[in-house]
TORKOL-4160 file (C-alpha; in steps of 0.2 Angstrom, whole numbers, padded with zeros to 4 digits, m for minus):
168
<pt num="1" X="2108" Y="0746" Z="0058"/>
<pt num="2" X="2125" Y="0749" Z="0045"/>
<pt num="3" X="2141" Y="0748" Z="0057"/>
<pt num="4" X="2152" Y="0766" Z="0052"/>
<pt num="5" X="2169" Y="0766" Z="0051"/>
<pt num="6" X="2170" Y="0780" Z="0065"/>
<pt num="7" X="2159" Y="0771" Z="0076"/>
<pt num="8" X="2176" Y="0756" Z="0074"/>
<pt num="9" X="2188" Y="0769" Z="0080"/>
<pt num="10" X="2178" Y="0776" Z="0095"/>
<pt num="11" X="2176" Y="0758" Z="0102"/>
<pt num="12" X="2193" Y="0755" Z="0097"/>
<pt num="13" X="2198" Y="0771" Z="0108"/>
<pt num="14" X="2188" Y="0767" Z="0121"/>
<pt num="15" X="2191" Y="0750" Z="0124"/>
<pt num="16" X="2210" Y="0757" Z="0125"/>
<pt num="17" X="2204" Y="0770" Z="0138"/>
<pt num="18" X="2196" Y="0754" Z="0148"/>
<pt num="19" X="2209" Y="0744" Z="0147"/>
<pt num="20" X="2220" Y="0757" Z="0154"/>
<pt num="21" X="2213" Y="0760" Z="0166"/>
<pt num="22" X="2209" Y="0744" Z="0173"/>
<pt num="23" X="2227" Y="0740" Z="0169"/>
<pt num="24" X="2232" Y="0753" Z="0181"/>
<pt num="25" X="2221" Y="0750" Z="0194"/>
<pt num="26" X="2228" Y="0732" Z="0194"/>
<pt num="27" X="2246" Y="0735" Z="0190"/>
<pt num="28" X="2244" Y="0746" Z="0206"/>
<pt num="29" X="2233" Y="0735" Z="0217"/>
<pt num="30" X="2220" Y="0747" Z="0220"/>
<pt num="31" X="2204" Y="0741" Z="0224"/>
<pt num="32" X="2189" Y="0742" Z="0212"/>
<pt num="33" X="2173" Y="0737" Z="0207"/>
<pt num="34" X="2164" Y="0742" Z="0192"/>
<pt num="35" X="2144" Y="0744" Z="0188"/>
<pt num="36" X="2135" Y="0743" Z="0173"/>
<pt num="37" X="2117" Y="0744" Z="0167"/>
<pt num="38" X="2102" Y="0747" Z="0179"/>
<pt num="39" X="2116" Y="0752" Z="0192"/>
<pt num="40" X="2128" Y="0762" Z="0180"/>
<pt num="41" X="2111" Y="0771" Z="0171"/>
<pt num="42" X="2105" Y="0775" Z="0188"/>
<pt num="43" X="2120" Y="0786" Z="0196"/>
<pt num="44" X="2121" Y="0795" Z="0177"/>
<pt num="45" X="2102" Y="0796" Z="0179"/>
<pt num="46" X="2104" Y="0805" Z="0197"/>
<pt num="47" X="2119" Y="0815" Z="0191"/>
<pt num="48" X="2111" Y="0823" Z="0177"/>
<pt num="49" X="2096" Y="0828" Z="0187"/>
<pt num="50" X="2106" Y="0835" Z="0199"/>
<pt num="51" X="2119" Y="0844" Z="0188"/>
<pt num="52" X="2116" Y="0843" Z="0169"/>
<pt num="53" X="2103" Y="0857" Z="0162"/>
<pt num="54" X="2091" Y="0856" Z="0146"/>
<pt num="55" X="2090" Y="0839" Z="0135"/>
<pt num="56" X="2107" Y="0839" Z="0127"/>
<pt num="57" X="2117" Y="0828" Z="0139"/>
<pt num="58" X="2135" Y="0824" Z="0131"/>
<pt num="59" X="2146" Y="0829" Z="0134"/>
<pt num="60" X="2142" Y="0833" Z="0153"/>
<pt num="61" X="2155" Y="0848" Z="0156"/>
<pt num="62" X="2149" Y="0858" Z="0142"/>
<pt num="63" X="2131" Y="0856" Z="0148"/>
<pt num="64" X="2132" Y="0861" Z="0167"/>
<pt num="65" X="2118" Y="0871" Z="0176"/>
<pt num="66" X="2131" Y="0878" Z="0189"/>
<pt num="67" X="2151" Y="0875" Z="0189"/>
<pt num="68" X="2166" Y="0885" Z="0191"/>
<pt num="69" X="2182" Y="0881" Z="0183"/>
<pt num="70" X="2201" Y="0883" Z="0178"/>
<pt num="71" X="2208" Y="0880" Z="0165"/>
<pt num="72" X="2226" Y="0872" Z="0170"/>
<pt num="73" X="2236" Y="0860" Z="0163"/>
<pt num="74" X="2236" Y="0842" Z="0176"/>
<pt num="75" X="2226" Y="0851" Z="0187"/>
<pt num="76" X="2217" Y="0835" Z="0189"/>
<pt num="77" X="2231" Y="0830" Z="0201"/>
<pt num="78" X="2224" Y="0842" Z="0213"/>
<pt num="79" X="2210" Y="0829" Z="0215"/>
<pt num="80" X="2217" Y="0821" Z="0230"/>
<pt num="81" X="2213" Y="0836" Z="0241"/>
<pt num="82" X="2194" Y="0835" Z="0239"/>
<pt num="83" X="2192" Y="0818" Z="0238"/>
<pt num="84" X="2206" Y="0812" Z="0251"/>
<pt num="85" X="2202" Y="0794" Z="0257"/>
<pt num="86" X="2186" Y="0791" Z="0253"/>
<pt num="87" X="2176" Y="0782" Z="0238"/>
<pt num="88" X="2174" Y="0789" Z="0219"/>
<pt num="89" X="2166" Y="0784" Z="0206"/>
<pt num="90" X="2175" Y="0786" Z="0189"/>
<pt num="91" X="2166" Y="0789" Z="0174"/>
<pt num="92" X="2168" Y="0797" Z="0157"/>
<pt num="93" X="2155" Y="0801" Z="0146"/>
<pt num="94" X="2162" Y="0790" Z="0128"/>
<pt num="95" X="2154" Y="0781" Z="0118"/>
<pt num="96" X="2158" Y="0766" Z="0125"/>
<pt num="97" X="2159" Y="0770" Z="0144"/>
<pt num="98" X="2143" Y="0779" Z="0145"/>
<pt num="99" X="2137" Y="0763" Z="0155"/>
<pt num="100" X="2150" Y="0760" Z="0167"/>
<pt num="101" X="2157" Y="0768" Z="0182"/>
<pt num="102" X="2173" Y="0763" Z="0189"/>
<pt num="103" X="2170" Y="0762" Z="0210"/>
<pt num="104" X="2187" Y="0764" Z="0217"/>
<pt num="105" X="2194" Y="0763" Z="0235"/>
<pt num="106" X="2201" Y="0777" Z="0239"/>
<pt num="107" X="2201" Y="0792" Z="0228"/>
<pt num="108" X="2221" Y="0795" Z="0234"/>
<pt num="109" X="2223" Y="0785" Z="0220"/>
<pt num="110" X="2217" Y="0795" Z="0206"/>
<pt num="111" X="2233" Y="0803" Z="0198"/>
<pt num="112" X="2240" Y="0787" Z="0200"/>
<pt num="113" X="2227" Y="0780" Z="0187"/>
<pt num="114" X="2227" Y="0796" Z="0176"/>
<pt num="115" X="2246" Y="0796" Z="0176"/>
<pt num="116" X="2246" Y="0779" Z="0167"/>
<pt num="117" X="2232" Y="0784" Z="0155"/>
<pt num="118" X="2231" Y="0792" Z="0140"/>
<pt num="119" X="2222" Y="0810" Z="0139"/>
<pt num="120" X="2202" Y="0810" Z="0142"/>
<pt num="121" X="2188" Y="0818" Z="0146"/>
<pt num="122" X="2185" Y="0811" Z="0164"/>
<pt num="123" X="2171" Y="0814" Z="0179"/>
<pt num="124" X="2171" Y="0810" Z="0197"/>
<pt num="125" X="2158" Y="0811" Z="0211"/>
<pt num="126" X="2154" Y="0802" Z="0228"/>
<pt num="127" X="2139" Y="0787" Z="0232"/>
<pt num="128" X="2126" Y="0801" Z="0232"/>
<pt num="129" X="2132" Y="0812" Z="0220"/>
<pt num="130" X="2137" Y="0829" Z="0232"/>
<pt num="131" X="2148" Y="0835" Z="0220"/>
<pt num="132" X="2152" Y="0834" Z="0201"/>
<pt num="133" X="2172" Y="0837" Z="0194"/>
<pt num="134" X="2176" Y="0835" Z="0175"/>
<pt num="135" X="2194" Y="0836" Z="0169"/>
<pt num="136" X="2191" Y="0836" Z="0149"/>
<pt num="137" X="2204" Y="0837" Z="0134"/>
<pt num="138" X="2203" Y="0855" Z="0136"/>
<pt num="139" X="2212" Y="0854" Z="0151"/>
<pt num="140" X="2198" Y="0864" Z="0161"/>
<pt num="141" X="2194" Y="0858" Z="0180"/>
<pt num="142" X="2177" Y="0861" Z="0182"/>
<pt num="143" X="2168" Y="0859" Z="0199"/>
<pt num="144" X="2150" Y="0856" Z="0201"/>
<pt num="145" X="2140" Y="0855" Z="0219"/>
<pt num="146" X="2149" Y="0852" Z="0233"/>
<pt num="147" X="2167" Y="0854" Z="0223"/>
<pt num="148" X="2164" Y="0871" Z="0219"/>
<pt num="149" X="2169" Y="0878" Z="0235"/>
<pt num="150" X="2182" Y="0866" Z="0237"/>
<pt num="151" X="2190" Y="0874" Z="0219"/>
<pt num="152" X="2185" Y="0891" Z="0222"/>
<pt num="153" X="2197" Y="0892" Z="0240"/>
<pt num="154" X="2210" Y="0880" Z="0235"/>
<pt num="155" X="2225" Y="0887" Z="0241"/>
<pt num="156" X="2235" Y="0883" Z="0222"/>
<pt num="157" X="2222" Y="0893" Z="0212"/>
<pt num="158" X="2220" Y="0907" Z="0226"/>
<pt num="159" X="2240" Y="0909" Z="0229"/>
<pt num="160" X="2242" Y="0911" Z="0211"/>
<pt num="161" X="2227" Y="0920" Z="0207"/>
<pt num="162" X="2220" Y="0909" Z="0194"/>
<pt num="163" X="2205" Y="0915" Z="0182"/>
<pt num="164" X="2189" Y="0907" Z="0189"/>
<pt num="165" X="2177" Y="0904" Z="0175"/>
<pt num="166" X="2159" Y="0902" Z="0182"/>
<pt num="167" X="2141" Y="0901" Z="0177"/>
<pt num="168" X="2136" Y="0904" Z="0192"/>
């Protein structure tokens, strides 16, 4: 197989993207665990039966069956408020990440680690995959599952009557 010079600079990205990301969840002491392979292949697996239609897979938020969204800038710091206190599993659909899935503590966190990060395409979702939330470089929030009503009455997009997109 020839090695290409863009396939150097998406790894190179990446491996940045990883590092941050782990640099931040350490820096800040917030507990983690990651999975890989078997395990990692396994939740994408359940997710995009669950959420993804037709055979293209990547990237996930352009390939949804159902979602709503908004397109707002950091509104990925509005996460909190759905996954308050509880487990997420952190995931991103490059090149270099596809097979593994940051586990963290306590979702509370998330701004936290995307404040120290650079911009990416990023996913959340619970142990058994109940809902689906992408924040991508377009700065679109897009829910899936059980998110969806979670974005659809949340009180910054209905005080401010944000435009709702939705193929549903």
């Amino acid at each position: 197989m020839k090695f290409q010079q863009g396939d150097l600079i998406r790894r190179n990205r990446m491996s940045r993207i990883r590092k941050e990301i782990i640099e931040s969840l350490e820096s800040n002491d917030f507990n983690y665990s990651t999975i890989r392979g078997a395990q990692a292949n396994a939740l994408i697996d359940k997710i995009k039966l669950e959420y993804i239609h037709g055979e293209q897979n990547y990237p996930f938020w352009d390939n949804l069956a159902k979602w709503v969204g908004v397109d707002y800038a950091f509104s990925w710091e509005w996460l909190p408020d759905l996954i308050r206190g509880t487990t997420i599993y952190l995931f991103t659909d490059q090149d270099d990440l596809k097979e593994e899935v940051f586990i963290i503590d306590n979702g509370d966190c998330l701004p936290e680690i995307m404040e120290a990060c650079s911009g990416f395409t990023f996913y959340i979702t619970d142990s058994e995959c109940n809902y689906l939330v992408c924040y991508n470089d377009h700065d679109n929030l897009i829910a899936s599952g059980t998110a969806i009503d979670w974005l659809l009455n949340f009180e910054i997009v209905k005080n401010n009557k944000l435009t709702i997109y939705s193929n549903t």
